[in-house]
C-alpha positions in Angstrom: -58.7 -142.6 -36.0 -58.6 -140.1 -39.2 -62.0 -142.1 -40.5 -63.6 -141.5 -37.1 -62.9 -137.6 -37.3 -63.6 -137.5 -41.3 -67.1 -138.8 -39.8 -67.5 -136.8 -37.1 -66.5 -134.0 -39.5 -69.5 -135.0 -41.8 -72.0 -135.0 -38.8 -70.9 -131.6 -37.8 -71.8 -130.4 -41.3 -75.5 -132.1 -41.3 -76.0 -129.9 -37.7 -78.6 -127.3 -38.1 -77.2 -124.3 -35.7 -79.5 -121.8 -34.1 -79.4 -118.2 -35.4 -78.1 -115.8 -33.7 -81.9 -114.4 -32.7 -82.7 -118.2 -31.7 -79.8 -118.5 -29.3 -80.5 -115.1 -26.7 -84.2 -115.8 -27.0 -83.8 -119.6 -25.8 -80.5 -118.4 -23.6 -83.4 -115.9 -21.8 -86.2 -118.5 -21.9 -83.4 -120.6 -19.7 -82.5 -118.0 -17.3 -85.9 -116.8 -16.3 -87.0 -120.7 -15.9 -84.2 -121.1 -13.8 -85.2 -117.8 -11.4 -88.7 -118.3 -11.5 -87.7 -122.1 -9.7 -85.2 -120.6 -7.7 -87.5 -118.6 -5.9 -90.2 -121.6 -6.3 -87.7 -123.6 -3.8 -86.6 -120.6 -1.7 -90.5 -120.0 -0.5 -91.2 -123.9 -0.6 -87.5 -124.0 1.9 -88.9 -120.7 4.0 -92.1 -122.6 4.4 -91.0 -126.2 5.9 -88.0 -124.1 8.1 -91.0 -122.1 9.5 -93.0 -125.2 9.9 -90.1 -126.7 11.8 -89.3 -124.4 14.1 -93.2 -123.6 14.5 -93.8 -127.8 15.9 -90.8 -128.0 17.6 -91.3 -125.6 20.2 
């Protein structure tokens, strides 16, 4: 068990973290993707539930 963690301990040092900079702009790159395909699917769902209820009148 001690020579997995010494190992995994080793791994952890050859990790290349993002910068501080990196991490907001990528954590905003995320967020707006994420809206931008949120309201992708709400107008595709608004669509086929007007389409719906248009046919099956």
């Amino acid at each position: 068990m001690f020579k997995f963690l010494g190992k995994v301990a080793a791994e952890m040092r050859k990790v290349s973290w993002p910068t501080f900079n990196e991490l907001v702009r990528k954590t905003v790159i995320v967020i707006v993707v994420v809206g931008i395909l949120m309201l992708f699917c709400y107008a595709v769902d608004l669509g086929i539930t007007a389409g719906i209820r248009r046919f099956s009148k």
